[in-house]
PyMOL CGO cylinders between C-alpha atoms (Angstrom):
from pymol import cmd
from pymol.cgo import CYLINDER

trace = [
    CYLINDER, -60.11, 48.36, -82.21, -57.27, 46.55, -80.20, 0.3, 1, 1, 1, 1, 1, 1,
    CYLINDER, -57.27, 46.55, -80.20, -58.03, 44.81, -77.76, 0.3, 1, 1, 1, 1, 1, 1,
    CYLINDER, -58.03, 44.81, -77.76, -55.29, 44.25, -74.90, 0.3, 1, 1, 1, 1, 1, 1,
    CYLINDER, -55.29, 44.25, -74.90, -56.17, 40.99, -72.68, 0.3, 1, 1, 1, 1, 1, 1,
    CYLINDER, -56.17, 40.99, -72.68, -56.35, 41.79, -69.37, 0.3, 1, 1, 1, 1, 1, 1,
    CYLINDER, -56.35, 41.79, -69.37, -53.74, 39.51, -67.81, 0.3, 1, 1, 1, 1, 1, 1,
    CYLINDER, -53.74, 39.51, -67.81, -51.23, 41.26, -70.28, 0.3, 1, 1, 1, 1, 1, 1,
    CYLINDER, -51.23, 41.26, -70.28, -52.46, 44.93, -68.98, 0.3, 1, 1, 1, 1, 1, 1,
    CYLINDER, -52.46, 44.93, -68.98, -51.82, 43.83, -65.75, 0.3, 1, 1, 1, 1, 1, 1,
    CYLINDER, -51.82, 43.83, -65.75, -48.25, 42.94, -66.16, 0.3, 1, 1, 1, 1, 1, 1,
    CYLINDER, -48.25, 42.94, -66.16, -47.36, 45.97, -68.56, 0.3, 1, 1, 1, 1, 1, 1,
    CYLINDER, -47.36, 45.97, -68.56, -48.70, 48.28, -65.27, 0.3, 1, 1, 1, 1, 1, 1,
    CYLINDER, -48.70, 48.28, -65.27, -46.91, 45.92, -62.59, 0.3, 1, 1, 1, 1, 1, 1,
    CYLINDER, -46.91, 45.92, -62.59, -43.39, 46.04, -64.88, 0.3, 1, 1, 1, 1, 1, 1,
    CYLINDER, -43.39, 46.04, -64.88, -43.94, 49.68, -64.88, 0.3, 1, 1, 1, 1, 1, 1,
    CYLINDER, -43.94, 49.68, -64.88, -43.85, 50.53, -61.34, 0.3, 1, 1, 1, 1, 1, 1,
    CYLINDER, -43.85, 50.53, -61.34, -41.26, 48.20, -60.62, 0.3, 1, 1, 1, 1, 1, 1,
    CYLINDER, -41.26, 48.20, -60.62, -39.10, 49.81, -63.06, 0.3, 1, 1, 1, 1, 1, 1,
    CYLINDER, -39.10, 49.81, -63.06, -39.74, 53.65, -61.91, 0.3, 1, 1, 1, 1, 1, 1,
    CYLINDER, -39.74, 53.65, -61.91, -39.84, 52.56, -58.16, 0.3, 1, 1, 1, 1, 1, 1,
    CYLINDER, -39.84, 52.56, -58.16, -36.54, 50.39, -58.41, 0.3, 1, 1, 1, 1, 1, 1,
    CYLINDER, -36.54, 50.39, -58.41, -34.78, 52.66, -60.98, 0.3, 1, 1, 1, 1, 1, 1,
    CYLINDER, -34.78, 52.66, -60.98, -32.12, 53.97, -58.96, 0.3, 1, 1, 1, 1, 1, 1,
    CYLINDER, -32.12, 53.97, -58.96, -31.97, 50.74, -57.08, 0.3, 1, 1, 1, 1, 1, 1,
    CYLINDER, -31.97, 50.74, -57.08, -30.50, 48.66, -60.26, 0.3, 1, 1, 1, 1, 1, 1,
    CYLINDER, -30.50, 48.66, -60.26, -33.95, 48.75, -62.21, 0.3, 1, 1, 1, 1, 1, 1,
    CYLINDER, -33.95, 48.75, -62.21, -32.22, 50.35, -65.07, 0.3, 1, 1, 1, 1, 1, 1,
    CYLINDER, -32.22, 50.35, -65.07, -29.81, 46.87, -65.29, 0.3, 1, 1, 1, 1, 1, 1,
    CYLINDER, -29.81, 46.87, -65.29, -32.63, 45.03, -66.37, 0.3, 1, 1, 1, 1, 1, 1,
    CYLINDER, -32.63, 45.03, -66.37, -33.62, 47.69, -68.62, 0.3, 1, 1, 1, 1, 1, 1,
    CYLINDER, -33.62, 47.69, -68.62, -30.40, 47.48, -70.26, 0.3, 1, 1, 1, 1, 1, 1,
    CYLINDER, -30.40, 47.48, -70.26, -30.12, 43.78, -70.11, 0.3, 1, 1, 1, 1, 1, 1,
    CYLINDER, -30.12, 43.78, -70.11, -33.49, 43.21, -71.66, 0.3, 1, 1, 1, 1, 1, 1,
    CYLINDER, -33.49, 43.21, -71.66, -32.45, 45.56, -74.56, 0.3, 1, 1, 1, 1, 1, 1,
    CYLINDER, -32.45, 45.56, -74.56, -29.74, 43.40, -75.45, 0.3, 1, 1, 1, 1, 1, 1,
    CYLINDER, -29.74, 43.40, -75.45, -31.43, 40.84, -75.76, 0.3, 1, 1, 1, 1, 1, 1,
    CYLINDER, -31.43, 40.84, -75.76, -34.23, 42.18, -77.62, 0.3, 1, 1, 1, 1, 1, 1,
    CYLINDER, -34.23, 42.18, -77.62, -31.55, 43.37, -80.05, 0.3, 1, 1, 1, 1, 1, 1,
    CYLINDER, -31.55, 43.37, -80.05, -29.45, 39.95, -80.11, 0.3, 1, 1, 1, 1, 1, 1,
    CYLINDER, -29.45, 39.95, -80.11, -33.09, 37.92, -80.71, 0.3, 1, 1, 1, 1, 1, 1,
    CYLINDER, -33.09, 37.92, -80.71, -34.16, 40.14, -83.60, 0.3, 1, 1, 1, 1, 1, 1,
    CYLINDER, -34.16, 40.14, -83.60, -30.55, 40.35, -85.12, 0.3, 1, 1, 1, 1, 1, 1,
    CYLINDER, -30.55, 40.35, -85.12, -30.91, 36.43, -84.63, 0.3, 1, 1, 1, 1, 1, 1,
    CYLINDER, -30.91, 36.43, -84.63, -34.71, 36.35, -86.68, 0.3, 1, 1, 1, 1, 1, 1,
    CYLINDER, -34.71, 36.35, -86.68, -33.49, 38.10, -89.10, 0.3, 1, 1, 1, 1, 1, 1,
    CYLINDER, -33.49, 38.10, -89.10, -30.33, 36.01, -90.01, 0.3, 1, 1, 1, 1, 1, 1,
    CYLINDER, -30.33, 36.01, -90.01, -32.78, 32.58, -89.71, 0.3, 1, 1, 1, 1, 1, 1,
    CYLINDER, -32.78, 32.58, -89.71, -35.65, 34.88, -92.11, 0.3, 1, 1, 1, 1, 1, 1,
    CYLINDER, -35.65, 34.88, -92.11, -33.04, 35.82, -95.08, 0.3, 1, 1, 1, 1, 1, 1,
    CYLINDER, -33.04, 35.82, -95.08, -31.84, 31.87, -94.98, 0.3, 1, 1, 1, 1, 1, 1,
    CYLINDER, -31.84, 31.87, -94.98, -35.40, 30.62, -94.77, 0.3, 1, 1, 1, 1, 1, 1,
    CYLINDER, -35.40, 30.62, -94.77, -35.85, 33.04, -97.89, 0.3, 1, 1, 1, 1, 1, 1,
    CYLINDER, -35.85, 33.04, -97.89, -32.83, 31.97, -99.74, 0.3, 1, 1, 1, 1, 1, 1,
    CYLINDER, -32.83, 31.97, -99.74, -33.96, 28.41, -99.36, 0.3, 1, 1, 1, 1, 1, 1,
    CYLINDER, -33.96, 28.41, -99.36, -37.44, 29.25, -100.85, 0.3, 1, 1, 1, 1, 1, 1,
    CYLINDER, -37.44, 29.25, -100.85, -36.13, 30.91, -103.73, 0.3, 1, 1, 1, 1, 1, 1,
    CYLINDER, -36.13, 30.91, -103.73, -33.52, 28.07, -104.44, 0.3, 1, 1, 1, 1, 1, 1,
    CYLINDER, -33.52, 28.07, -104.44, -30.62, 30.10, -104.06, 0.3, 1, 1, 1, 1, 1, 1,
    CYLINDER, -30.62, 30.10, -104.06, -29.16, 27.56, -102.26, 0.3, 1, 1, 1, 1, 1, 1,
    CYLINDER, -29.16, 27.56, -102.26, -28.99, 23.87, -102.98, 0.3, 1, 1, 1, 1, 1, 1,
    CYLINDER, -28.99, 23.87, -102.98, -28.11, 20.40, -101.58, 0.3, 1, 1, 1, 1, 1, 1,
    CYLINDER, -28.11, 20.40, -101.58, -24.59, 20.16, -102.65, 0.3, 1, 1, 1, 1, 1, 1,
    CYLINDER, -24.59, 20.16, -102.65, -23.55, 23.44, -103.85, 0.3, 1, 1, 1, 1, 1, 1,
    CYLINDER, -23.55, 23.44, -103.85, -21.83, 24.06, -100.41, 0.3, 1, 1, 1, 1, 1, 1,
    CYLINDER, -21.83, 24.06, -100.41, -18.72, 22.99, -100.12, 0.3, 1, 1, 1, 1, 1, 1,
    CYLINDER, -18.72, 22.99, -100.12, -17.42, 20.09, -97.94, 0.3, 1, 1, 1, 1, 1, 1,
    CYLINDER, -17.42, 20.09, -97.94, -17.70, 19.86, -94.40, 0.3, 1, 1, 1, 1, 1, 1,
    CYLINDER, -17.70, 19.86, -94.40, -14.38, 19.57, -92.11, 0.3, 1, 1, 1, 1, 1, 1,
    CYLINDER, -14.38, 19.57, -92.11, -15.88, 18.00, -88.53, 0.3, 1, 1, 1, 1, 1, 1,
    CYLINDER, -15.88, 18.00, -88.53, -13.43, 18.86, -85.72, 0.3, 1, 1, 1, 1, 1, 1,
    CYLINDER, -13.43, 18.86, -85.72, -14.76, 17.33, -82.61, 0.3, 1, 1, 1, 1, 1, 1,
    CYLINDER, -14.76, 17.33, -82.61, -12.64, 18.43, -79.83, 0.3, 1, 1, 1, 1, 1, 1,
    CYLINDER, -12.64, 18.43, -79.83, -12.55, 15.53, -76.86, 0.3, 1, 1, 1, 1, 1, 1,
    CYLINDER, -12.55, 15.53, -76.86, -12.07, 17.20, -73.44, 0.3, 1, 1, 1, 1, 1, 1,
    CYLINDER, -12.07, 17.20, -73.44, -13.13, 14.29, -71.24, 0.3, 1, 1, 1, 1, 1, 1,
    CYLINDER, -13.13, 14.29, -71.24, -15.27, 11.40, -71.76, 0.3, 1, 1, 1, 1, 1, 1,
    CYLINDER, -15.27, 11.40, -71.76, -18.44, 12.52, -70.37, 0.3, 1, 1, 1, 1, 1, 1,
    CYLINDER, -18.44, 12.52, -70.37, -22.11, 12.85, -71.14, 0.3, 1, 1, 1, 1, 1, 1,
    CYLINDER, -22.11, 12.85, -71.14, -21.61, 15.79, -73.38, 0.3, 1, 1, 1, 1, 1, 1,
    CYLINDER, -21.61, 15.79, -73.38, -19.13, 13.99, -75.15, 0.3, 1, 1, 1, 1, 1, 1,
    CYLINDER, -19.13, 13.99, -75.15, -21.32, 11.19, -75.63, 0.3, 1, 1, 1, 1, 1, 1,
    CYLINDER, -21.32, 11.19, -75.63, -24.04, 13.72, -77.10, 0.3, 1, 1, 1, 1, 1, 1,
    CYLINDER, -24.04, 13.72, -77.10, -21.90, 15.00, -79.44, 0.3, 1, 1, 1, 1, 1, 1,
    CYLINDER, -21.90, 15.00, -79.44, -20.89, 11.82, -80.75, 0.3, 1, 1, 1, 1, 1, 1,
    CYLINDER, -20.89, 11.82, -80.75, -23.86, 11.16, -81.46, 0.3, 1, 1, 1, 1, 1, 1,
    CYLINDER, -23.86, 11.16, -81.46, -24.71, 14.39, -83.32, 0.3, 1, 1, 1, 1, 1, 1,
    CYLINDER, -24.71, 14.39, -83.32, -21.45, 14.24, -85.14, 0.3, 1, 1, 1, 1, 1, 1,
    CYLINDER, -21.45, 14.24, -85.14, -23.21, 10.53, -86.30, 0.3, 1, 1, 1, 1, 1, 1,
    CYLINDER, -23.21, 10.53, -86.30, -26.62, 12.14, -87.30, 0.3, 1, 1, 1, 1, 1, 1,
    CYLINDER, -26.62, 12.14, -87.30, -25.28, 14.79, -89.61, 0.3, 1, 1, 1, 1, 1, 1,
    CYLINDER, -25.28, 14.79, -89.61, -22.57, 12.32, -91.54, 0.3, 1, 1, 1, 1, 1, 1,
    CYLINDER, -22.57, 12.32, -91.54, -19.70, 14.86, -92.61, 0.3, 1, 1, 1, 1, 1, 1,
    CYLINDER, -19.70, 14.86, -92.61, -17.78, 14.21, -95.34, 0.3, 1, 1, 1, 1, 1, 1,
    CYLINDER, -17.78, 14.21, -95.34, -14.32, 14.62, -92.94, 0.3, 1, 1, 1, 1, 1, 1,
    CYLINDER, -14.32, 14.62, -92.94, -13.76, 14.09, -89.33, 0.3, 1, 1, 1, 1, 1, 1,
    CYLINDER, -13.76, 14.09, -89.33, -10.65, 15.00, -86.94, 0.3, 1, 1, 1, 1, 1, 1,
    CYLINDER, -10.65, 15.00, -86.94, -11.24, 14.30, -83.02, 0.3, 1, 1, 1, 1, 1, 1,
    CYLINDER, -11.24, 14.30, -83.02, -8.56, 16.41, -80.95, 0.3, 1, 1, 1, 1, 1, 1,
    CYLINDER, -8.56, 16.41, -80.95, -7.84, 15.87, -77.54, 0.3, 1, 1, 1, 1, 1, 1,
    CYLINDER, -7.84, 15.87, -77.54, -6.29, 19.36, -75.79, 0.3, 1, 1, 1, 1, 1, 1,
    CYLINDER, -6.29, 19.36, -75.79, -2.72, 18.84, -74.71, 0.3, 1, 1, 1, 1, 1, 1,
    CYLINDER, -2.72, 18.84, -74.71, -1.32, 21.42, -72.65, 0.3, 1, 1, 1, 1, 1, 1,
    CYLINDER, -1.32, 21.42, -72.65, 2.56, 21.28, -74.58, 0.3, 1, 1, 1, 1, 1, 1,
    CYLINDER, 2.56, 21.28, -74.58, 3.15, 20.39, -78.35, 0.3, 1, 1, 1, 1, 1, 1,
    CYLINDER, 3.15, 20.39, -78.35, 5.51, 17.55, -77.03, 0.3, 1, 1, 1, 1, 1, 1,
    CYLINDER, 5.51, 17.55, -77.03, 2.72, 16.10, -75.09, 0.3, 1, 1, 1, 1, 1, 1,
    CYLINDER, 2.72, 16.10, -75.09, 1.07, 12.98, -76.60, 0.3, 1, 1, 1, 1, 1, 1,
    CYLINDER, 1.07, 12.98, -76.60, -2.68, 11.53, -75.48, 0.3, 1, 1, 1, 1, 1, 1,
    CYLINDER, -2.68, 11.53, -75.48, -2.51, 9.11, -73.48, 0.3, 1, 1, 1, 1, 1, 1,
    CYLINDER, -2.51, 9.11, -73.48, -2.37, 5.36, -74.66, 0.3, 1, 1, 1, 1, 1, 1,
    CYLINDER, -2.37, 5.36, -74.66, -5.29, 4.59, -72.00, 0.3, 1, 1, 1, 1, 1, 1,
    CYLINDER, -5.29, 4.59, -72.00, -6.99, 7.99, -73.46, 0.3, 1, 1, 1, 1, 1, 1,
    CYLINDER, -6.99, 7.99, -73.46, -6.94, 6.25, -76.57, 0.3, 1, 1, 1, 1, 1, 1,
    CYLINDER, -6.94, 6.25, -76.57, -7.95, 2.85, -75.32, 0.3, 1, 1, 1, 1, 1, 1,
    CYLINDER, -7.95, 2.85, -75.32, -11.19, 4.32, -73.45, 0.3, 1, 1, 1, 1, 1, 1,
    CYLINDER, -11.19, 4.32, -73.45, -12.03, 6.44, -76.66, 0.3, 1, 1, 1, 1, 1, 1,
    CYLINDER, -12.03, 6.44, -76.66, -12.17, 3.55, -79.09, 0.3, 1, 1, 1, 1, 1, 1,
    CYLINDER, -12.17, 3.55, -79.09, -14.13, 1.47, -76.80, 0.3, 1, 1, 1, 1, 1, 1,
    CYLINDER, -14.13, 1.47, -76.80, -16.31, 4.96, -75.96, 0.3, 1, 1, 1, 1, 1, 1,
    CYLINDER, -16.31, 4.96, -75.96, -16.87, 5.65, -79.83, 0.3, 1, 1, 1, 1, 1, 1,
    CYLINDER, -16.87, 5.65, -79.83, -16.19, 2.99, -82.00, 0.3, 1, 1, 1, 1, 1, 1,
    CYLINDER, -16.19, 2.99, -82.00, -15.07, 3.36, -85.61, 0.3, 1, 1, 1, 1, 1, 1,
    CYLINDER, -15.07, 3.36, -85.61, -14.30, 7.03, -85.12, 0.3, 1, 1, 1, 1, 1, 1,
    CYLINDER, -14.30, 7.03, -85.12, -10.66, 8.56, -85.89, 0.3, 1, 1, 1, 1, 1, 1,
    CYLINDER, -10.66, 8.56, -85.89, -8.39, 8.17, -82.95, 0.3, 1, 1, 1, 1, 1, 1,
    CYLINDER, -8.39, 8.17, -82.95, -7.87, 11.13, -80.77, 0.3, 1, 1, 1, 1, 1, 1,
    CYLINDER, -7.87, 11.13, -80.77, -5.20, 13.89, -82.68, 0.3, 1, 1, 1, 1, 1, 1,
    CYLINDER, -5.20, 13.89, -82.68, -3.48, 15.51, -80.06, 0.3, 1, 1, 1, 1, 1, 1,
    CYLINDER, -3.48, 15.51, -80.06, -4.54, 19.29, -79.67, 0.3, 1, 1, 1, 1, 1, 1,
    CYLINDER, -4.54, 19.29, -79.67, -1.15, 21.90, -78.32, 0.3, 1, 1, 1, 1, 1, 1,
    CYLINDER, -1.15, 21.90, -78.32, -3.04, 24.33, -75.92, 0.3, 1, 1, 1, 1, 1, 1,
    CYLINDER, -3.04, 24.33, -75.92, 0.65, 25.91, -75.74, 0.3, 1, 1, 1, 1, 1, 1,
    CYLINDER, 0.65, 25.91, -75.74, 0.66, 29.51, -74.12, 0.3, 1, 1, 1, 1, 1, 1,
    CYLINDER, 0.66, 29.51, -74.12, -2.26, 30.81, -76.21, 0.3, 1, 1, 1, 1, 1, 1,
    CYLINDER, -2.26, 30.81, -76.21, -5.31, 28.60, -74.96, 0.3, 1, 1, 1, 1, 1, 1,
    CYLINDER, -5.31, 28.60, -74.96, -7.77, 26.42, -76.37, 0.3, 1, 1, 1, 1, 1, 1,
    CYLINDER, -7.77, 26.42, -76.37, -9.11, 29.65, -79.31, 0.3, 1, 1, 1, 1, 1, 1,
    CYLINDER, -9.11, 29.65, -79.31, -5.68, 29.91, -80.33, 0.3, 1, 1, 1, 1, 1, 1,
    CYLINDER, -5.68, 29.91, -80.33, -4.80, 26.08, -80.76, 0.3, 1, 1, 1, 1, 1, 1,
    CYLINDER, -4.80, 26.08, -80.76, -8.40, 25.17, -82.91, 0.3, 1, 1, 1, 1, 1, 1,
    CYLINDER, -8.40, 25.17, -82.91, -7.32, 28.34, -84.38, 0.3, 1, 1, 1, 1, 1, 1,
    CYLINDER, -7.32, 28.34, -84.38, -4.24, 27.25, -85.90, 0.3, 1, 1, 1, 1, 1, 1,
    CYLINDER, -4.24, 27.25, -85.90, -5.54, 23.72, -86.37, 0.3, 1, 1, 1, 1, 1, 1,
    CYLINDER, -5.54, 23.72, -86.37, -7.82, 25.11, -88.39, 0.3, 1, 1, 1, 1, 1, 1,
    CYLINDER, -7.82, 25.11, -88.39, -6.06, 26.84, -90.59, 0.3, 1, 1, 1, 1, 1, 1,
    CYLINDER, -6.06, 26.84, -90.59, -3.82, 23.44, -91.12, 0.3, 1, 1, 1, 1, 1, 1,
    CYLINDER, -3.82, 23.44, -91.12, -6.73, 22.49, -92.67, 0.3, 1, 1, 1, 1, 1, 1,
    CYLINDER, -6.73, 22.49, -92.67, -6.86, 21.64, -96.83, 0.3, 1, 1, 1, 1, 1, 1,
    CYLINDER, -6.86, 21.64, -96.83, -9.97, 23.03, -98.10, 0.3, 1, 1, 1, 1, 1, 1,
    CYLINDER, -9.97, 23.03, -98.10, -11.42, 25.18, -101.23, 0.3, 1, 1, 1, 1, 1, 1,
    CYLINDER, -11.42, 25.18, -101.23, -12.58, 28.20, -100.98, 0.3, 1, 1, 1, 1, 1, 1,
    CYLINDER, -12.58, 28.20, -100.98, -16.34, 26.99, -100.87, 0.3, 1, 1, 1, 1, 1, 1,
    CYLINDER, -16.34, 26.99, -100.87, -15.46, 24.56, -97.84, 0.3, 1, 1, 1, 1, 1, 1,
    CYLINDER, -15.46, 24.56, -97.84, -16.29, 25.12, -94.20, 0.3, 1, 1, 1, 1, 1, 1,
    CYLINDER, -16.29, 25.12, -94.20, -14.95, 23.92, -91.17, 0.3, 1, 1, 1, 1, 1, 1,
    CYLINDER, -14.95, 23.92, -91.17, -17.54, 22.89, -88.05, 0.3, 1, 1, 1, 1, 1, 1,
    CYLINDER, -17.54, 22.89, -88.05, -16.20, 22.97, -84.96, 0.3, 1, 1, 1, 1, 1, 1,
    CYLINDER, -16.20, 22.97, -84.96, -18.18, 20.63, -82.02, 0.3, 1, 1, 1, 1, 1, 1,
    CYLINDER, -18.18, 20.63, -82.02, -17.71, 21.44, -78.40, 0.3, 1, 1, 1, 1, 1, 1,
    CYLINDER, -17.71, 21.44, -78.40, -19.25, 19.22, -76.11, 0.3, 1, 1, 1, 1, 1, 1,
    CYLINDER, -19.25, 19.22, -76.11, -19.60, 20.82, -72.35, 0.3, 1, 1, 1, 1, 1, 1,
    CYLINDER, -19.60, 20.82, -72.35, -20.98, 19.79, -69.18, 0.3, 1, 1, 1, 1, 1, 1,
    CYLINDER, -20.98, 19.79, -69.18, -23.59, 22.94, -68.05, 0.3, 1, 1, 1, 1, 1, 1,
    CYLINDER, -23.59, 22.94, -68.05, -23.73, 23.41, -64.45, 0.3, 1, 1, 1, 1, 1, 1,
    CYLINDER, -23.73, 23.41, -64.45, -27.72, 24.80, -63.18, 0.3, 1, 1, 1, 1, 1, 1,
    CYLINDER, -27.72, 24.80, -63.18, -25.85, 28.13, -62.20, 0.3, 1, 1, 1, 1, 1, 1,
    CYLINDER, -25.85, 28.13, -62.20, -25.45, 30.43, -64.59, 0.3, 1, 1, 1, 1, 1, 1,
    CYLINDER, -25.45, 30.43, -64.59, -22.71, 32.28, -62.66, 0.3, 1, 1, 1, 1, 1, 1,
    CYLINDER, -22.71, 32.28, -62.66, -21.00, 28.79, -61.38, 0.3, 1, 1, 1, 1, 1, 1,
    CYLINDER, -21.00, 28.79, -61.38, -21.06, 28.14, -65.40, 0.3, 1, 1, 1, 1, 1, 1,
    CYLINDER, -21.06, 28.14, -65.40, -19.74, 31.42, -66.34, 0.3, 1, 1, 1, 1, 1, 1,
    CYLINDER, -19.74, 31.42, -66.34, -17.00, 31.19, -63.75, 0.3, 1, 1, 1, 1, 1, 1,
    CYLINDER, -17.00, 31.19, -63.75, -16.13, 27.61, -64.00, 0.3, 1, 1, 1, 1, 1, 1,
    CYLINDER, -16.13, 27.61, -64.00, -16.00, 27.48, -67.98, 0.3, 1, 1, 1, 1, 1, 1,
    CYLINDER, -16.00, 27.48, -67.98, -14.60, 30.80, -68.90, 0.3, 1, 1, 1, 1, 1, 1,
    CYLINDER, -14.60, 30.80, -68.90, -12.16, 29.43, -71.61, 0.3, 1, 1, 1, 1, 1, 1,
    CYLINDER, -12.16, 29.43, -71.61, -15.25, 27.75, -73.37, 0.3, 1, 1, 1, 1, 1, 1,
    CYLINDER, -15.25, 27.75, -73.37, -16.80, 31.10, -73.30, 0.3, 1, 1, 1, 1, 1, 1,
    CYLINDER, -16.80, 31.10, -73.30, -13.78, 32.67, -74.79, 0.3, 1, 1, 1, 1, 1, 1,
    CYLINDER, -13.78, 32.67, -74.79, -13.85, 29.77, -77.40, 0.3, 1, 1, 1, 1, 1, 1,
    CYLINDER, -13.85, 29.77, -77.40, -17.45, 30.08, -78.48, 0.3, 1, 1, 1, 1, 1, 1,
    CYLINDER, -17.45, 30.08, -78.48, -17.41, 33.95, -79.54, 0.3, 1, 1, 1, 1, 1, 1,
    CYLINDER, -17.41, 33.95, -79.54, -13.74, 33.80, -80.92, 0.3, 1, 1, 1, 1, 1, 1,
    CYLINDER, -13.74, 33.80, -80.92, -14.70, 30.83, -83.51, 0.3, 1, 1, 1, 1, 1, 1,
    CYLINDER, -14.70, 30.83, -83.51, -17.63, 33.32, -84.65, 0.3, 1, 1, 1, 1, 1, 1,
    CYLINDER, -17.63, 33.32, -84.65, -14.90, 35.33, -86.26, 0.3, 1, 1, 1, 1, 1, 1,
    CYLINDER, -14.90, 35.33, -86.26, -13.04, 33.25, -87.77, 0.3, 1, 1, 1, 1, 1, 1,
    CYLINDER, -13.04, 33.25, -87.77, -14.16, 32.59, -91.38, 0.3, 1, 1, 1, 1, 1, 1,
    CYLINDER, -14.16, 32.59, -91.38, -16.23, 29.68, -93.06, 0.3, 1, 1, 1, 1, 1, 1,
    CYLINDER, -16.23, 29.68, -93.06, -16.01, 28.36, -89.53, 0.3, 1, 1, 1, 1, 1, 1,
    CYLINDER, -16.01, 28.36, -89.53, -19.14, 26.87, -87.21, 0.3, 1, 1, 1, 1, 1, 1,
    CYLINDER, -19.14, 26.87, -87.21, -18.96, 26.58, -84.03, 0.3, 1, 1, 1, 1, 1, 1,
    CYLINDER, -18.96, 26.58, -84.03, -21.75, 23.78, -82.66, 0.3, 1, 1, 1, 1, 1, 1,
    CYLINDER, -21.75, 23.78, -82.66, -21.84, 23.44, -78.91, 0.3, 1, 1, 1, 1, 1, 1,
    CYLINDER, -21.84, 23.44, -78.91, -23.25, 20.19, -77.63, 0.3, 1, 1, 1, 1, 1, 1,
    CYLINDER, -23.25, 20.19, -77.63, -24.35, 21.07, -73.81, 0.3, 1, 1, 1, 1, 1, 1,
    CYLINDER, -24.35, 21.07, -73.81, -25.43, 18.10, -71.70, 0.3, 1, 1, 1, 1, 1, 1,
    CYLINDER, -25.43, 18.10, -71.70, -26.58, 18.97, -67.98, 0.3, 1, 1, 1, 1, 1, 1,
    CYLINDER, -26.58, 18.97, -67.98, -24.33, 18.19, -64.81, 0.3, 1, 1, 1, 1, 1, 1,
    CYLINDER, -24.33, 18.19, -64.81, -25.92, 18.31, -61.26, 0.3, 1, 1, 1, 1, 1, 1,
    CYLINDER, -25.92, 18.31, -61.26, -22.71, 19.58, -59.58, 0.3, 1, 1, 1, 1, 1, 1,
]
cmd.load_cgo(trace, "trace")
């Protein structure tokens, strides 16, 4: 016999007539919403399971991958940035490009850019300018990218370091090309997108 802990029968009955009570009233949003991400967590488990397996087996092994191709990508000199820099450190890649976005391919970074960056991270590469052009920030890694000289076994990781406000919505609306950016590298194949978040009090 199962037995349910009380605590836990409680909320099941309390989440239940909040749900029928407040149906009409948007209660079937958070039904939806909590789908999701039941479906997103369990499609997430099972990705981590079949890797965790692969590893057990052997299948893969230190070194069969192919090289790694860092691109940090340098918005401003912040806290994030500083995170990153150090996680970019930690993990060692074989190659490393730091881009600074530009908004026009004639634009240059900035000699004082440069000067703050070397001082900021010394003895990384120096800032490679980054043409946002018309397309955005996706379509400029995009086409960095694929500028990139790599076998067919190589990968490219992408780092994004970002400032996170406390509001979700203030986030959402304040950041909406690094959403855009985050999803769009998914796609793109043998590509990783990291994202180094570092909290802002604004």
């Amino acid at each position: 016999m199962i037995l349910i802990p009380l605590q836990v029968l409680l909320i099941a009955v309390a989440l239940v007539v909040v749900l029928v009570s407040k149906f009409t009233a948007g209660g079937w949003l958070s039904l939806l919403f909590m789908g999701i991400l039941v479906v997103m967590f369990l499609t997430i488990r099972r990705h981590y399971s079949a890797v965790m397996r692969q590893l057990r087996r052997d299948t893969v092994r230190p070194g069969d991958v192919g090289v790694n191709h860092m691109v940090l990508v340098v918005r401003d000199l912040d806290a994030a940035t500083a995170e990153a820099v150090g996680a970019v450190r930690s993990i060692r890649p074989t190659e490393l490009r730091v881009v600074h976005p530009v908004e026009a391919p004639e634009d240059d970074v900035p000699y004082e850019l440069q000067e703050r960056w070397r001082r900021f991270a010394g003895g990384m590469p120096r800032l490679e300018r980054l043409p946002r052009g018309t397309g955005g920030l996706l379509d400029a890694l995009r086409m960095y990218i694929a500028r990139i000289d790599r076998a067919p076994e190589d990968f490219v990781n992408v780092v994004i370091p970002e400032m996170v406000r406390p509001s979700l919505l203030r986030y959402l609306l304040g950041r909406t090309e690094l959403v855009r950016v985050k999803p769009g590298l998914l796609r793109e194949p043998d590509v990783v997108g990291t994202d180094v978040p570092a909290p802002t009090g604004a």
